[in-house]
C-alpha positions, 0 to 999 in steps of 0.5 A, spaced: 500 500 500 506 504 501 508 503 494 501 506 491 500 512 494 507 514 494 506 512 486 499 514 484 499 522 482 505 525 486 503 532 482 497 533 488 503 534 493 506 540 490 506 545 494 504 550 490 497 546 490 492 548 496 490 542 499 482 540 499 481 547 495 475 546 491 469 550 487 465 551 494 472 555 496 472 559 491 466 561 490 466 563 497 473 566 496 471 571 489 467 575 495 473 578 497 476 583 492 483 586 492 490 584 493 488 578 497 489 570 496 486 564 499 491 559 504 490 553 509 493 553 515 498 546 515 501 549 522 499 553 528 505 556 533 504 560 538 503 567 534 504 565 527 502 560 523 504 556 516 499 557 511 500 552 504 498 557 498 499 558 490 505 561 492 508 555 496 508 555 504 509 562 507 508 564 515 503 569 518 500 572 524 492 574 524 490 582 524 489 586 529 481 585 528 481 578 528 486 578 534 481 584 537 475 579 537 478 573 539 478 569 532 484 565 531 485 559 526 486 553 526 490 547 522 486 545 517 482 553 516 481 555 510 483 562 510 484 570 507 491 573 506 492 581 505 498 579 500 503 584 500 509 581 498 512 585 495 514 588 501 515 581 504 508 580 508 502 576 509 496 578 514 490 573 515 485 577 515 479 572 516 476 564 515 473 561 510 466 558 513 468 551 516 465 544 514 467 540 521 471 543 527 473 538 532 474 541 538 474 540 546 472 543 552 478 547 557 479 544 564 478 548 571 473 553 571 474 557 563 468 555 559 472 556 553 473 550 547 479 548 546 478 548 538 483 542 535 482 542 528 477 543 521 474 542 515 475 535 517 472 529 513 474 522 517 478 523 523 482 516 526 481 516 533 488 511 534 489 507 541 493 500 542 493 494 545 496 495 552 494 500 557 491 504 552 486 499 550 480 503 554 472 502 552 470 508 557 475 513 554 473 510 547 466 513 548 470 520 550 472 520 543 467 519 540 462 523 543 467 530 541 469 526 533 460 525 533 459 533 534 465 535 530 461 534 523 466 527 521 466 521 521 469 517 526 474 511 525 477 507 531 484 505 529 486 499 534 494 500 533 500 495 535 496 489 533 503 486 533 504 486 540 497 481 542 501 475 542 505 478 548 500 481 552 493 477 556 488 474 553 483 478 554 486 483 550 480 479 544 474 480 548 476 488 549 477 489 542 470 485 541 466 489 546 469 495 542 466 493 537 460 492 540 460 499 543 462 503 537 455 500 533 456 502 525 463 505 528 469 501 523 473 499 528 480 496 525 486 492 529 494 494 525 500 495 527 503 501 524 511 499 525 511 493 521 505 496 517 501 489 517 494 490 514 495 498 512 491 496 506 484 496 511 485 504 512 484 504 503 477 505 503 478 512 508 484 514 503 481 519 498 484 525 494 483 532 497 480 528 503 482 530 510 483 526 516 485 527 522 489 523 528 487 523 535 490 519 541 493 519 547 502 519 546 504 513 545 499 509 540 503 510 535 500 515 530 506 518 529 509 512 526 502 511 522 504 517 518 511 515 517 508 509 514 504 511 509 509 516 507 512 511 506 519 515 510 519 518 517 518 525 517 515 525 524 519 523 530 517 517 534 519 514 541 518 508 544 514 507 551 516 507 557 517 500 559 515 500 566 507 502 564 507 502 557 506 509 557 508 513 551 511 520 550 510 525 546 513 526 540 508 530 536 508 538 539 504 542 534 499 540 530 500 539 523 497 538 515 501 533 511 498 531 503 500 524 501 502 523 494 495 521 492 492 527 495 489 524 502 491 530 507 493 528 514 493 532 520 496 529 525 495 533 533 499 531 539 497 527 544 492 528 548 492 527 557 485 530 558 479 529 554 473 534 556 467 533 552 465 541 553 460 543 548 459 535 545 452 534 546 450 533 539 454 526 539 452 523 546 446 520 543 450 518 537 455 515 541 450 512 545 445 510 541 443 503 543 441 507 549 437 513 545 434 507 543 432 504 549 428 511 552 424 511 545 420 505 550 421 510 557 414 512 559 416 519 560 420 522 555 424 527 558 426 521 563 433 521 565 433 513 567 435 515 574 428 514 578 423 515 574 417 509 574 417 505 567 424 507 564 426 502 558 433 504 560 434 501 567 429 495 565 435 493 560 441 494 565 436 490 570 435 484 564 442 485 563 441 488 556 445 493 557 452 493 561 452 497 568 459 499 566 455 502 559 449 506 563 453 508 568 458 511 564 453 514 559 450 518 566 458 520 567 459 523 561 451 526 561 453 530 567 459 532 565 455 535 559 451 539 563 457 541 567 460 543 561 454 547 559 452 551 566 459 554 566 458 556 558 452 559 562 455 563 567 461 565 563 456 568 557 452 572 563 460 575 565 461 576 559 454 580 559 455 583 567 461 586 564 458 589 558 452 593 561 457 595 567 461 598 561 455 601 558 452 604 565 460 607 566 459 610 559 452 612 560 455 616 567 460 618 564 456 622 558 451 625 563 457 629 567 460 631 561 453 634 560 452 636 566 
C-alpha cells in the first residue's frame, strides 16, 4: 500500500497546490476583492502560523481585528491573506466558513473550547493494545469526533504486540466493537505496517483526516508509514507502564502523494467533552434507543417509574459499566454547559457595567 500512494499522482503534493481547495472555496473566496489570496493553515505556533498557498508555504500572524475579537485559526482553516509581498508580508485577515471543527472543552473553571482542528472529513481516533486499550475513554472520543461534523474511525494500533500481552486483550477489542455500533473499528500495527491496506477505503484525494490519541499509540509512526519515510519523530514507551511520550508538539497538515491530507495533533492527557452534546446520543445510541420505550420522555433513567433504560441494565441488556458511564459523561455535559452559562452572563455583567460607566460618564460631561 506504501508503494501506491507514494506512486499514484505525486503532482497533488506540490506545494504550490492548496490542499482540499475546491469550487465551494472559491466561490466563497471571489467575495473578497483586492490584493488578497486564499491559504490553509498546515501549522499553528504560538503567534504565527504556516499557511500552504499558490505561492508555496509562507508564515503569518492574524490582524489586529481578528486578534481584537478573539478569532484565531486553526490547522486545517481555510483562510484570507492581505498579500503584500512585495514588501515581504502576509496578514490573515479572516476564515473561510468551516465544514467540521473538532474541538474540546478547557479544564478548571474557563468555559472556553479548546478548538483542535477543521474542515475535517474522517478523523482516526488511534489507541493500542496495552494500557491504552480503554472502552470508557473510547466513548470520550467519540462523543467530541460525533459533534465535530466527521466521521469517526477507531484505529486499534500495535496489533503486533497481542501475542505478548493477556488474553483478554480479544474480548476488549470485541466489546469495542460492540460499543462503537456502525463505528469501523480496525486492529494494525503501524511499525511493521501489517494490514495498512484496511485504512484504503478512508484514503481519498483532497480528503482530510485527522489523528487523535493519547502519546504513545503510535500515530506518529502511522504517518511515517504511509509516507512511506519518517518525517515525524517517534519514541518508544516507557517500559515500566507502557506509557508513551510525546513526540508530536504542534499540530500539523501533511498531503500524501495521492492527495489524502493528514493532520496529525499531539497527544492528548485530558479529554473534556465541553460543548459535545450533539454526539452523546450518537455515541450512545443503543441507549437513545432504549428511552424511545421510557414512559416519560424527558426521563433521565435515574428514578423515574417505567424507564426502558434501567429495565435493560436490570435484564442485563445493557452493561452497568455502559449506563453508568453514559450518566458520567451526561453530567459532565451539563457541567460543561452551566459554566458556558455563567461565563456568557460575565461576559454580559461586564458589558452593561461598561455601558452604565459610559452612560455616567456622558451625563457629567453634560452636566
Amino acid at each position: 500500500m506504501n508503494s501506491e500512494y507514494r506512486n499514484k499522482g505525486s503532482d497533488v503534493s506540490d506545494t504550490s497546490v492548496i490542499p482540499g481547495w475546491n469550487t465551494s472555496l472559491e466561490s466563497t473566496f471571489s467575495a473578497y476583492k483586492g490584493p488578497y489570496i486564499p491559504g490553509r493553515i498546515s501549522t499553528q505556533h504560538k503567534t504565527v502560523w504556516n499557511i500552504l498557498t499558490e505561492k508555496g508555504e509562507i508564515q503569518a500572524a492574524i490582524s489586529g481585528a481578528m486578534r481584537k475579537v478573539g478569532k484565531q485559526p486553526v490547522v486545517g482553516d481555510f483562510v484570507v491573506l492581505l498579500d503584500q509581498s512585495d514588501i515581504g508580508s502576509y496578514t490573515i485577515v479572516d476564515i473561510l466558513p468551516r465544514t467540521s471543527c473538532l474541538s474540546r472543552g478547557s479544564a478548571g473553571e474557563s468555559s472556553e473550547e479548546q478548538l483542535i482542528a477543521a474542515n475535517i472529513d474522517t478523523i482516526f481516533i488511534v489507541t493500542a493494545v496495552g494500557h491504552d486499550l480503554n472502552v470508557r475513554r473510547l466513548e470520550r472520543y467519540l462523543t467530541i469526533v460525533h459533534s465535530s461534523g466527521a466521521k469517526p474511525v477507531i484505529l486499534i494500533n500495535k496489533i503486533d504486540l497481542v501475542e505478548s500481552l493477556p488474553d483478554d486483550v480479544s474480548e476488549t477489542i470485541q466489546e469495542i466493537r460492540d460499543t462503537a455500533d456502525d463505528v469501523p473499528v480496525i486492529t494494525l500495527s503501524a511499525l511493521t505496517s501489517t494490514d495498512l491496506e484496511k485504512l484504503d477505503p478512508f484514503m481519498n484525494p483532497d480528503e482530510t483526516i485527522a489523528l487523535v490519541g493519547s502519546s504513545g499509540v503510535g500515530k506518529s509512526t502511522l504517518i511515517n508509514a504511509l509516507l512511506g519515510h519518517d518525517i515525524q519523530k517517534t519514541l518508544s514507551v516507557r517500559e515500566d507502564d507502557d506509557k508513551g511520550r510525546h513526540t508530536t508538539t504542534v499540530r500539523q497538515l501533511f498531503t500524501l502523494p495521492n492527495g489524502t491530507i493528514f493532520i496529525d495533533n499531539p497527544g492528548i492527557r485530558e479529554i473534556q467533552l465541553g460543548d459535545s452534546s450533539d454526539g452523546i446520543d450518537r455515541t450512545f445510541s443503543d441507549i437513545s434507543e432504549l428511552a424511545q420505550n421510557c414512559r416519560f420522555k424527558d426521563c433521565t433513567h435515574r428514578n423515574e417509574p417505567h424507564c426502558a433504560v434501567r429495565k435493560a441494565v436490570d435484564e442485563g441488556l445493557l452493561s452497568q459499566e455502559r449506563f453508568d458511564s453514559y450518566h458520567k459523561l451526561s453530567d459532565e455535559l451539563a457541567f460543561q454547559a452551566d459554566k458556558a452559562e455563567i461565563g456568557l452572563k460575565g461576559v454580559e455583567k461586564k458589558k452593561w457595567k461598561g455601558v452604565a460607566i459610559a452612560r455616567k460618564h456622558l451625563k457629567t460631561g453634560e452636566q
